[in-house]
ROBA-11544 format. One line per 4 residues: number of its first residue (from 1); their letters; for each residue x, y, z of N, C-alpha, C. Coordinates in steps of 0.2 Angstrom, whole numbers. Layout:
REM residues N
NUM) a) X Y Z X Y Z X Y Z ~ ...
END
This chain:
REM residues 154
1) xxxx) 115 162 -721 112 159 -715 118 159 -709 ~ 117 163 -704 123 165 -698 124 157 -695 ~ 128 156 -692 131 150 -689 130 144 -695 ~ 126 143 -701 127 137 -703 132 132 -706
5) xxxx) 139 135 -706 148 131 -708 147 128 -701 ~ 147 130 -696 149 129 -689 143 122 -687 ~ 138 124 -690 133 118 -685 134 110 -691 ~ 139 112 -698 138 107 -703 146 103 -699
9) xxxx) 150 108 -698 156 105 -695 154 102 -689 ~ 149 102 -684 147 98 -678 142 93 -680 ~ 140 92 -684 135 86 -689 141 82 -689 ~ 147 85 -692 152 81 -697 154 77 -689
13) xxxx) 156 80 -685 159 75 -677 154 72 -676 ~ 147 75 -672 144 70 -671 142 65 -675 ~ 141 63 -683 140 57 -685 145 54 -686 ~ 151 57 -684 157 52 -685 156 48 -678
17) xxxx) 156 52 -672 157 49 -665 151 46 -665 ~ 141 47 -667 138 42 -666 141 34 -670 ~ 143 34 -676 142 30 -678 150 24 -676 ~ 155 29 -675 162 24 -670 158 21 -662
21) xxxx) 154 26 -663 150 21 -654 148 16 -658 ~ 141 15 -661 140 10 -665 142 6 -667 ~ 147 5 -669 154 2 -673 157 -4 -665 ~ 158 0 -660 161 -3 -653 155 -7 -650
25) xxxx) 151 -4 -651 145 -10 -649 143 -18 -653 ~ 146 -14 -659 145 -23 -662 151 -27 -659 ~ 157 -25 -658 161 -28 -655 164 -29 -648 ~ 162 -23 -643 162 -25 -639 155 -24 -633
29) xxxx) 151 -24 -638 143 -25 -631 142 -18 -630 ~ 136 -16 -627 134 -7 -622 141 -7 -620 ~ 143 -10 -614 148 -7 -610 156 -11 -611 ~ 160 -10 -609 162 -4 -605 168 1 -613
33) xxxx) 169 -2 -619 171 2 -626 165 9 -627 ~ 159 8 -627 155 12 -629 154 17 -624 ~ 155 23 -627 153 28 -622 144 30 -621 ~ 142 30 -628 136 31 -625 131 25 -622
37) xxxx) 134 19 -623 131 14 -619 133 14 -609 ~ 140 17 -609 142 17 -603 137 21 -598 ~ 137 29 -604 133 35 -599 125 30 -598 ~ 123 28 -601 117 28 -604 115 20 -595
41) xxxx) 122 16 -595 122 9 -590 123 12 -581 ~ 126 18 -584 126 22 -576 121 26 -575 ~ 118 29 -581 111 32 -579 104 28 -576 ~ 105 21 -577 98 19 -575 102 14 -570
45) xxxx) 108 15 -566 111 7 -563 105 7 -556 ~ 101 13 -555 96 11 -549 89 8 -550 ~ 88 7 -559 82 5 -560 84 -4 -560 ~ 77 -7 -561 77 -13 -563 77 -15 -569
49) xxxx) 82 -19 -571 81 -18 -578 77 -26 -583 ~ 77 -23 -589 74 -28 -594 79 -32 -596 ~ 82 -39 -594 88 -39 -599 84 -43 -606 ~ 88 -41 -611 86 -44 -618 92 -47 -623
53) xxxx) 93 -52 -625 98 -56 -631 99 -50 -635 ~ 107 -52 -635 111 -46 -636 109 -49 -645 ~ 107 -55 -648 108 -56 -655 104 -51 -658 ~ 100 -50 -655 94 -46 -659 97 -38 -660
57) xxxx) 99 -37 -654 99 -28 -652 108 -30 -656 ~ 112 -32 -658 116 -34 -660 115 -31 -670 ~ 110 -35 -671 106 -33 -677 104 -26 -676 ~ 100 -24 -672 96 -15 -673 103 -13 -672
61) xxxx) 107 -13 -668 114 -8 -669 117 -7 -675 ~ 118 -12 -680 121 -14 -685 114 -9 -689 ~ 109 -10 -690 106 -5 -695 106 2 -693 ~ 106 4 -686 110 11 -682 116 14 -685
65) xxxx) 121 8 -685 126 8 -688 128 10 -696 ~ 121 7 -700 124 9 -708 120 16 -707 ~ 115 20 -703 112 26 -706 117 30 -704 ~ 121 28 -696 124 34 -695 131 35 -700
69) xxxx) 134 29 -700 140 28 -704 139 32 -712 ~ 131 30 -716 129 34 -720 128 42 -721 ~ 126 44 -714 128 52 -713 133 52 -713 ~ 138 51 -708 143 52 -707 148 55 -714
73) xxxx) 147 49 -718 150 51 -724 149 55 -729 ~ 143 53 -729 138 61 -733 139 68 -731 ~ 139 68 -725 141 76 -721 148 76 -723 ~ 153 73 -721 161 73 -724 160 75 -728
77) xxxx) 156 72 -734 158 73 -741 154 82 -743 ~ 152 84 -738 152 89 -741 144 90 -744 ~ 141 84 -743 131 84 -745 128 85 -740 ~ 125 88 -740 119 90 -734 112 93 -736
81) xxxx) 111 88 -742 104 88 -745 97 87 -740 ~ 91 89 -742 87 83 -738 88 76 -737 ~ 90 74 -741 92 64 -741 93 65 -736 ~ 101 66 -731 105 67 -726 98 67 -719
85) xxxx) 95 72 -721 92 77 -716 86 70 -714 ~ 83 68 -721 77 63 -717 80 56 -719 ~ 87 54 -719 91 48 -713 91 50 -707 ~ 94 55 -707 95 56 -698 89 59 -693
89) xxxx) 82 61 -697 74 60 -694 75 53 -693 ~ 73 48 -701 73 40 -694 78 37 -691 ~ 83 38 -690 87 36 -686 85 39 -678 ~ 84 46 -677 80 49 -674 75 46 -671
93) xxxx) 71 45 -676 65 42 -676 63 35 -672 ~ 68 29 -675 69 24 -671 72 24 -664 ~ 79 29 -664 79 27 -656 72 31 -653 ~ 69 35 -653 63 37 -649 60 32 -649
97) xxxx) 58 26 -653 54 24 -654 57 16 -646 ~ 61 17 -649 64 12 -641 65 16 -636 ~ 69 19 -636 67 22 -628 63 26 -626 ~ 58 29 -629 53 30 -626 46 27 -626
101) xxxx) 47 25 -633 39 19 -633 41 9 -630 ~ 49 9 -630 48 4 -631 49 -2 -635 ~ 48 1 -640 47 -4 -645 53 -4 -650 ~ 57 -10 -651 62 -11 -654 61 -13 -663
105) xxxx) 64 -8 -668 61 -8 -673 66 -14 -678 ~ 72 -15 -676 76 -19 -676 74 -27 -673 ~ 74 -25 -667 72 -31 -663 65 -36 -667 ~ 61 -31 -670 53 -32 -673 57 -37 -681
109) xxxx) 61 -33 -684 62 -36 -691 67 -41 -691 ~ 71 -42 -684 74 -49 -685 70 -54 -683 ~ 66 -53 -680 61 -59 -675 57 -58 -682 ~ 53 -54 -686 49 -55 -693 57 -62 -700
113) xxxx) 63 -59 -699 65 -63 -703 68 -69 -702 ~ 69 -72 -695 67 -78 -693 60 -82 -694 ~ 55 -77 -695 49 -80 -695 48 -82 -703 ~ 51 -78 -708 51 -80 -715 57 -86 -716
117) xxxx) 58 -87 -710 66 -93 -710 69 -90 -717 ~ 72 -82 -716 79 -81 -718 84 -81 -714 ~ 85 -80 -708 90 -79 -704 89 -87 -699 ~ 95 -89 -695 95 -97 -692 99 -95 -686
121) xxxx) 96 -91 -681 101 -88 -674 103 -94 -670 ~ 106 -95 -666 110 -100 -664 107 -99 -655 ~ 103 -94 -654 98 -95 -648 93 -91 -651 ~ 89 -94 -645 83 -88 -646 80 -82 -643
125) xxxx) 79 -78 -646 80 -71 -645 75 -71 -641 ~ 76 -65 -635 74 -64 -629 73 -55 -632 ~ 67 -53 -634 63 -46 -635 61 -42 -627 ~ 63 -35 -625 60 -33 -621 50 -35 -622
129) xxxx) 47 -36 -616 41 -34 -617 40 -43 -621 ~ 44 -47 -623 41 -51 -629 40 -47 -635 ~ 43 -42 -636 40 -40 -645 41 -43 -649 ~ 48 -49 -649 50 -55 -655 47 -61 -652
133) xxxx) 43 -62 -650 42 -67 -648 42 -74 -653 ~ 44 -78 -653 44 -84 -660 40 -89 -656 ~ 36 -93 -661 34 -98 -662 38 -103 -659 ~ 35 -109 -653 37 -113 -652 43 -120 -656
137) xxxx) 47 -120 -655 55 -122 -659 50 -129 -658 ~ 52 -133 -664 52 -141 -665 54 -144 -661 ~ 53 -150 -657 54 -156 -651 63 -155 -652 ~ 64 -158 -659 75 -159 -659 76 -150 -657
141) xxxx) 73 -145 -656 77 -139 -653 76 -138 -646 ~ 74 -140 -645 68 -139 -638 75 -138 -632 ~ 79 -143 -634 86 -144 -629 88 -137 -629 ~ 91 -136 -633 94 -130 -636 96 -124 -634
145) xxxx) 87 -124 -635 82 -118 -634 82 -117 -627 ~ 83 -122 -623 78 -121 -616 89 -121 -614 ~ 92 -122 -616 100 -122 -614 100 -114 -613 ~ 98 -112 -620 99 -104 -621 95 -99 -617
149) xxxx) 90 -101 -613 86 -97 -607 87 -97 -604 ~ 90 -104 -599 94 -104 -594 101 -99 -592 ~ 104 -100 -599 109 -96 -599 108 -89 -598 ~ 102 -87 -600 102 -78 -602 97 -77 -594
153) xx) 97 -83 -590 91 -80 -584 98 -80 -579 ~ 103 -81 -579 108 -81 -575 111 -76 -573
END
């Protein structure tokens, strides 16, 4: 098959450099370490935006994180089975799924594991649209909670 050494060796970059952007985002935010968060902050600086709690999109970066990081190293290594191929369809598949529908698929299963009280976030998560939206917090959080909206409407 002509060109396919050449498109494996551009897999090998690209899932190294998606998953180091991934990596900068857990540490330092969208902007200004992450390049595709940068291009992505000056693409839209004339629209209105949605802000949303970095805890949650924090979490969906981090599971971005382990598919690309998991290419990454599967293509290094030299495997480019199907496995490979339909990791990087849903990874694919999730971002589409946020920026073009919207819907956070990360965003959805932290605000689900809060709701089973496995995870105890230290504010509460702010979903574009509401899609996490949580059940009213108990009276002793109420402070807390309503500390952490004020902060994030600022």
């Amino acid at each position: 098959m002509p060109g396919a050494p050449s498109a494996r060796v551009s897999l090998r970059i690209i899932a190294v450099l998606v998953a180091a952007d991934l990596a900068l985002r857990q540490v330092a935010g969208l902007t200004p370490l992450s390049p595709i968060g940068t291009l992505g902050t000056f693409l839209v600086r004339n629209q209105t935006l949605e802000w949303v709690g970095v805890t949650q999109k924090r979490f969906a970066w981090a599971l971005a994180f382990g598919m690309a990081l998991l290419i990454a190293i599967l293509t290094n290594a030299g495997v480019h089975g199907t496995g490979v191929q339909l990791i990087g369809l849903a990874l694919i598949s999730l971002l589409w799924l946020k920026s073009v529908v919207g819907f956070c698929v990360g965003c959805f299963i932290y605000s689900r594991l809060i709701r089973a009280d496995l995870i105890h976030p230290q504010e509460a998560p702010a979903c574009g649209g509401n899609s996490c939206e949580i059940a009213a917090p108990a009276a002793d959080d109420q402070a807390r909670v309503a500390g952490a909206v004020r902060r994030g409407a600022g």
